[in-house]
N, C-alpha and C positions, 0 to 999 in steps of 0.2 A: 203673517207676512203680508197679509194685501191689506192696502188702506192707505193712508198717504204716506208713506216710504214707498210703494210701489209706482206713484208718478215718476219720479225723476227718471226711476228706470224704464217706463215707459215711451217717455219723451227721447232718452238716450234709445233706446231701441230701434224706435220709430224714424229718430233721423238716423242712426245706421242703417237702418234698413234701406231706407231710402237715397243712399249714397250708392249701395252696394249695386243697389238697383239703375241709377243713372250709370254705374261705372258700367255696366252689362250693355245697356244701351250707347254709351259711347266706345267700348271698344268691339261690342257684336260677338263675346266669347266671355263664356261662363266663367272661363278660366284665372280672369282676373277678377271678380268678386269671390271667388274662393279662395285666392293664395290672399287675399287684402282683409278676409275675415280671420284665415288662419292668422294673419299676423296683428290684429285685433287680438285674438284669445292668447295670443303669447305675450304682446304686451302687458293683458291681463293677469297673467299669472306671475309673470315679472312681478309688476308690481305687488301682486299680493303676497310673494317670498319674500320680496326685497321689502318690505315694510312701506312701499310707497304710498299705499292705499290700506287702512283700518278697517276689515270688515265690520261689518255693524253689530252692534250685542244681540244676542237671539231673547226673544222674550220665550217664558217660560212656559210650555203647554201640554194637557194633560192628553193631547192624541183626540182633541173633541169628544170625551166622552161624559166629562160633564153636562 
């Protein structure tokens, strides 16, 4: 899983994070970077029922014990 497929998700992360974190700062309450992530992760899931977004193919692995 980590290797470069993991950037994009990083960079996505990264500026989410960092929104969530301005939003806290401009309204002074936790409260809206929590209902703005929850509505992140439901868009998320939307899209991954509704076929919006392709999860990626998993590569195949024996658990590291090779």
């Amino acid at each position: 899983m980590w290797g470069h497929d993991a950037v994009p998700y990083g960079l996505y992360a990264a500026g989410v994070g960092g929104l969530l974190g301005g939003l806290l700062v401009v309204t002074g309450s936790l409260w809206a970077p929590v209902f703005a992530h929850a509505l992140n992760n439901l868009v998320g899931v939307l899209a991954l029922r509704e076929g919006w977004l392709a999860l990626p193919a998993r590569e195949q692995s024996d658990g590291g014990l090779s």
